[in-house]
N, C-alpha and C positions, 0 to 999 in steps of 0.2 A: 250381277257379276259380268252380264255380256259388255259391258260400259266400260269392263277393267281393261281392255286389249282397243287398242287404237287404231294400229294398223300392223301386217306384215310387213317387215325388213328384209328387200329380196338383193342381196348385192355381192359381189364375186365371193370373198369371204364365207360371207353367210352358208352359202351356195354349198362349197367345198364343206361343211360344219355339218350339212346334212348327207351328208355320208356316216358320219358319228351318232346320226340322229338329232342334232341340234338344229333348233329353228328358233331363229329372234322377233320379236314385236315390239312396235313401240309401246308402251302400257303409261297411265294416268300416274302421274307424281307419287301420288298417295298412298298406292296400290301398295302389300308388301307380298312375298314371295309367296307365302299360302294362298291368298285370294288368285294370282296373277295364275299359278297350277290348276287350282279349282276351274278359273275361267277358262284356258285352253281345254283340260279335260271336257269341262260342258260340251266347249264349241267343236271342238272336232272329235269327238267320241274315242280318245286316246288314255291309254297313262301316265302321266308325268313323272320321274324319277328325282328329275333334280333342277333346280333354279337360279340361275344368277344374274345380278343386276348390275346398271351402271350407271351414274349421271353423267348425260352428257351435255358439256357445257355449253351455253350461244356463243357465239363468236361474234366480237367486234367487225361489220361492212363499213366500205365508207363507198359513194361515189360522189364523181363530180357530172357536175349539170353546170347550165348555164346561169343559175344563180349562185353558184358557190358548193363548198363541198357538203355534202350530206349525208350524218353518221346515224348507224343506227344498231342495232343486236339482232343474233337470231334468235327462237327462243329457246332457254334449256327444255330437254326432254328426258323423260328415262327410256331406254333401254332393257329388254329381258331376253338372255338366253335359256331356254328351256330344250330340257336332256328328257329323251321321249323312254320309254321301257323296250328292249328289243325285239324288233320285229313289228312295234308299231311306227307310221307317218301320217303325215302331214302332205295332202294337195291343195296349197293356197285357191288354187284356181278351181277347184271341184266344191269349196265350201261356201262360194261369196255367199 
């Protein structure tokens, strides 16, 4: 399960969500909403209350160079927002 969480998603939004107790990660395609709880619970010794996902999609880059223009994708990921039990958090920086 430690595999299911990818990485923390630290950005203004997010930020403001952790006052609500919400913290987002990126989490593996695959993953569904039970595994991805179980996994935060392991990892930072919390309770999970509640889970929501999102796919988010890559987006069409192009640049140009000196051989001509050059298109490519970003790649889709998913997204999790997880709803912590009150009173418990999350220090990204205390658990690397």
């Amino acid at each position: 399960m430690p595999g299911i969480l990818k990485r923390p998603i630290v950005t203004e939004k997010i930020t403001r969500l952790q006052d609500q107790r919400q913290y987002a990660f990126e989490v593996l395609k695959d993953a569904n909403k039970i595994e991805i709880a179980k996994a935060v619970e392991a990892k930072f010794k919390v309770t999970v209350t509640g889970v929501r996902t999102v796919i988010v999609k890559g987006k069409r880059k192009a640049q140009m160079t000196r051989r001509g223009r050059f298109e490519g994708r970003t790649a889709t990921w998913k997204k999790a927002i997880v709803t912590l039990k009150e009173g418990d958090k999350i220090d990204y920086f205390e658990n690397v």
